[in-house]
C-alpha positions in Angstrom: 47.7 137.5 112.2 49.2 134.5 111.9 49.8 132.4 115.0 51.2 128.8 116.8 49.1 127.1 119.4 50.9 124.8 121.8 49.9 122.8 124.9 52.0 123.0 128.2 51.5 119.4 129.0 52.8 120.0 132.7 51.0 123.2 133.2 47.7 122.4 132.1 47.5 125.5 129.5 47.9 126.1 126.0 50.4 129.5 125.0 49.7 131.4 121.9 52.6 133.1 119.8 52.4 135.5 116.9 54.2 133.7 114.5 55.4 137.1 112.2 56.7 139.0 115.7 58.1 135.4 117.5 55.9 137.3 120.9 53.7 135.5 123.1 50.9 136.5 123.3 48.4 135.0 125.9 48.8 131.8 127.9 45.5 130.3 128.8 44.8 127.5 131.2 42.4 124.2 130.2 42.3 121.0 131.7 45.5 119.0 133.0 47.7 117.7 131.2 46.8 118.7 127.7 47.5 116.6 125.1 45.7 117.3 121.6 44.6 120.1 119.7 42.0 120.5 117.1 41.2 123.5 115.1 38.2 124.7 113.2 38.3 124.9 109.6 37.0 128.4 110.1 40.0 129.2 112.5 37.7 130.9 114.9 37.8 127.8 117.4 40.2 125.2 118.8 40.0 122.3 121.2 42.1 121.2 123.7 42.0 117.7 125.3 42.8 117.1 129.0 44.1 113.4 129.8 43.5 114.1 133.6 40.1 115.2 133.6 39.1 113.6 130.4 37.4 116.8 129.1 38.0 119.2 126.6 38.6 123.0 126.4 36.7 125.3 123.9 39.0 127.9 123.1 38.0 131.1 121.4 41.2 131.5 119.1 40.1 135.4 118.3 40.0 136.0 122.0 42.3 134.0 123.1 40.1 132.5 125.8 38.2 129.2 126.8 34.9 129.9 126.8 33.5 126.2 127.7 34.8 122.6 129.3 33.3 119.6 127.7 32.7 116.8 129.4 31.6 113.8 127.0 30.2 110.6 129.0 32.7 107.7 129.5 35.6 110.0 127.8 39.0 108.4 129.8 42.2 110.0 128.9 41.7 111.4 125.8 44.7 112.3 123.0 44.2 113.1 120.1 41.1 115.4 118.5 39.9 116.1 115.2 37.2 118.6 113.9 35.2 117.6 111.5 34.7 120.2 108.7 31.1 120.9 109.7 32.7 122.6 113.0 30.2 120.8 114.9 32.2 117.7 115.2 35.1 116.2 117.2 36.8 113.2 116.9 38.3 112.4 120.0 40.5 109.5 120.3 40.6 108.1 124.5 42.1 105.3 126.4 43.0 102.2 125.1 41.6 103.0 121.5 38.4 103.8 121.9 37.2 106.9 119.9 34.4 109.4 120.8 32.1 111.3 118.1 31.2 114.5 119.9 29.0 117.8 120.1 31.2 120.2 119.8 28.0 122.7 121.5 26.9 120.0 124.3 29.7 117.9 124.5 27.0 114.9 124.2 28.7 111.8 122.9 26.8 111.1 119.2 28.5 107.0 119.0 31.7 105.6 120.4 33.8 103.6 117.7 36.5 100.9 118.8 39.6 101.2 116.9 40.9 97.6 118.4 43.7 99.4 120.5 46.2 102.2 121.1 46.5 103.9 117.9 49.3 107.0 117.8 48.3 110.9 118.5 49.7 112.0 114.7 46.8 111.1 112.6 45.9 112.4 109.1 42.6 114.3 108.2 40.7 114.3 104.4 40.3 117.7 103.2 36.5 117.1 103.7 36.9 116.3 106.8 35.4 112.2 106.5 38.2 110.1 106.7 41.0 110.2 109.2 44.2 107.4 108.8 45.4 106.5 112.3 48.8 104.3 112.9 48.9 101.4 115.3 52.3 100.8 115.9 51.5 97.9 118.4 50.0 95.8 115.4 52.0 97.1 112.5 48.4 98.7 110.9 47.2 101.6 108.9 43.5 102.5 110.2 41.1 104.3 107.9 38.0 105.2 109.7 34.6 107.2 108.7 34.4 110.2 110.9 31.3 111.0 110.4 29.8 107.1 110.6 32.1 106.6 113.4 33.0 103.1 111.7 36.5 101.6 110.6 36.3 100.9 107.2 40.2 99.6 106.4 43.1 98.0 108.4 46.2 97.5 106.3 49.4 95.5 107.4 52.3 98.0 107.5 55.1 96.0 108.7 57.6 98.4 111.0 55.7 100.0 113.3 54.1 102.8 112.0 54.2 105.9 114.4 53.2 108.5 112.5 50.8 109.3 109.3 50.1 112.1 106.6 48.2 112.5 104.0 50.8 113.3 100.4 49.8 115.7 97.7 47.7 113.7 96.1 45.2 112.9 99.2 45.6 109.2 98.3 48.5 107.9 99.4 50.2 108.4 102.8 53.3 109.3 104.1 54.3 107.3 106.7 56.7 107.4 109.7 58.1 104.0 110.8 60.0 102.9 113.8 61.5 99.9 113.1 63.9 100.3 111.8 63.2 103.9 111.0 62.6 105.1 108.3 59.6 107.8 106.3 57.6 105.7 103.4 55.0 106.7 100.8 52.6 104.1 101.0 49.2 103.2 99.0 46.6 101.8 101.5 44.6 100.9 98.5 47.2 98.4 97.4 49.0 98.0 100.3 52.5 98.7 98.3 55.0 101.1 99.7 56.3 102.7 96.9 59.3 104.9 98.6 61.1 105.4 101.8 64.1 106.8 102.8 66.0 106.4 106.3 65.4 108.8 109.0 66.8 109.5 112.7 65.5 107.6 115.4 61.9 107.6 117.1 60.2 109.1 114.5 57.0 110.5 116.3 55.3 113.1 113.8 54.7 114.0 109.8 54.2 116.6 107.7 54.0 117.0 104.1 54.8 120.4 101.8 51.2 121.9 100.3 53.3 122.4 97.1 56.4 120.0 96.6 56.6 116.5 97.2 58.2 117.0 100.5 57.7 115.1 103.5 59.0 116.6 107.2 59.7 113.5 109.5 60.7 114.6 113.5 62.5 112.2 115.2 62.3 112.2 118.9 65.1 109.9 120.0 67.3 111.6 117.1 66.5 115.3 118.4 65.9 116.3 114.8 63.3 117.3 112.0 64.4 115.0 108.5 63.5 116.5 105.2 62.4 114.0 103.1 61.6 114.0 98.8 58.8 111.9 98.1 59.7 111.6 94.7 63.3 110.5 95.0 63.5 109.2 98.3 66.4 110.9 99.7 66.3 112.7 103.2 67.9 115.6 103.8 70.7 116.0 106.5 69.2 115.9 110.0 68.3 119.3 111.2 68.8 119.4 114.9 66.1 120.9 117.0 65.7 120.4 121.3 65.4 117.9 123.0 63.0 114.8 122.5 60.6 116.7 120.0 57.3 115.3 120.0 55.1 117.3 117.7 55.2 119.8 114.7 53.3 122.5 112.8 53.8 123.7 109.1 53.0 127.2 108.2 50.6 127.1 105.2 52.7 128.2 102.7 55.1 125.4 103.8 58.2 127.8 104.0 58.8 127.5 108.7 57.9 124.3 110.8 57.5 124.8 114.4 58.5 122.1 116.6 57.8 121.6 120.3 60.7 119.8 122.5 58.9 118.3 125.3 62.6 117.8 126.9 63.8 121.2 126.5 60.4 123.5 127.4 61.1 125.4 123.5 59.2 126.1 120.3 62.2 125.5 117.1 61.7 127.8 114.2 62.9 126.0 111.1 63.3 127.6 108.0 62.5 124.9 105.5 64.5 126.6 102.5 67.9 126.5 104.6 67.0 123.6 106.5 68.0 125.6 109.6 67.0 126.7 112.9 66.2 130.3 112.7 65.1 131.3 116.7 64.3 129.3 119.3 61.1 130.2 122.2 61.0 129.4 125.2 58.0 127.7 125.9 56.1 126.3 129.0 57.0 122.8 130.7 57.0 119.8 128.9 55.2 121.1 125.8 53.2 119.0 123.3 50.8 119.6 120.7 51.4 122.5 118.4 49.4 123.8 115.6 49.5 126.9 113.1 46.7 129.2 113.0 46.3 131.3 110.2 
């Protein structure tokens, strides 16, 4: 059954919907003020970060349950999580930069890894699991860093304040959101060249590309709307409006819906990528966040 995770950043839960049926399901409370979700490559487990209590929730994604609270020494305000692909492994990035290598049993902190400062939430994964990009939009950089080493290996200069980053097609170049000015780029961290980039709304805060097309989905916060970009051309779509201030998105694995959560308007959009549309709308809890598709 094919389902969307998303974090209730004001009521310290996560809510689960079935994404074929458009019910909710379960809501399930965690730590407060959730802020990142990672899920297992097996599907069978996700993990929720809590900025309050610095821990993070072990949820049971076939029960619908947490089952455990990590709490991993020295971990302030964490945001954004990863799961490596051995399923024993979390990424977790905390306060002011600093990243955490964690048990994903014991919660013990493996090595700590300093990223040199604020990096954003939207980060891009490998499809083994070993490299994750970060943006630093507060010194125009491109992070690469070796999960499982817990050790940067690049910073590239991406002038424009990168806000978001994706991984394209190819698994070698990135897809980039900028913020100023805005605008989505295709960019080569090996050469350092941006090779295409077309202009997008406002604030862009989170990407997404297509499994299949050179596509790239941009959400733009201040803009209130989801931008579909192609790679290949460099031409964005019209924007598609969504709620208010959207913060984060989800694509359904066959790339045909992407779920937004508006943080200002407590709703899930349904966008049918096709028709560039919004299809329904859920009501969601307060001031949701992270969302991810599960299945």
């Amino acid at each position: 059954m094919p389902r969307v995770l998303v974090a209730n950043t004001l009521d310290g839960s996560v809510t689960f919907f079935d994404a074929t049926t458009r019910k909710r399901l379960e809501t399930v409370k965690v730590g407060g003020s959730p802020q990142g979700i990672g899920i297992a490559k097996n599907g069978k487990f996700g993990y929720v970060t809590s900025a309050t209590e610095g821990s993070v929730s072990v949820i049971d994604l076939v029960r619908m349950k947490e089952t455990a609270r990590l709490a991993p020494e020295g971990l302030e305000e964490p945001a954004g999580v990863c799961v490596l692909s051995d399923g024993r492994t979390l990424f977790v990035v905390g306060a002011e930069g600093t990243a955490y290598v964690v048990d994903a049993g014991s919660g013990a902190v493996r090595r700590t890894v300093d990223l040199g400062g604020r990096v954003a939430q939207a980060a891009a994964m490998s499809p083994v699991g070993d490299r994750i990009w970060f943006a630093a939009p507060e010194r125009d950089l491109v992070l690469r860093v070796d999960a499982r080493l817990g050790k940067v290996l690049d910073e590239v200069a991406l002038e424009g304040h990168p806000g978001a980053v994706a991984l394209a097609r190819d698994n070698r170049r990135l897809v980039v959101g900028l913020r100023k000015p805005a605008r989505c780029v295709l960019f080569d961290p090996e050469s350092a060249r941006t090779e295409s980039g077309a202009k997008v709304g406002e604030g862009p805060v989170d990407v997404a590309t297509h499994p299949y097309r050179d596509q790239a989905f941009v959400l733009a916060r201040a803009a209130g709307s989801l931008f579909v970009v192609d790679l290949a051309t460099g031409a964005a779509s019209p924007p598609v409006p969504v709620g208010l201030e959207p913060v984060s998105m989800a694509l359904a694995r066959a790339g045909k819906t992407a779920y937004v959560a508006n943080s200002g308007s407590d709703s899930i959009s349904v966008v049918e990528v096709p028709e560039e549309r919004v299809r329904h709308t859920w009501d969601a809890g307060h001031n949701p966040g992270a969302i991810r598709f599960i299945g």
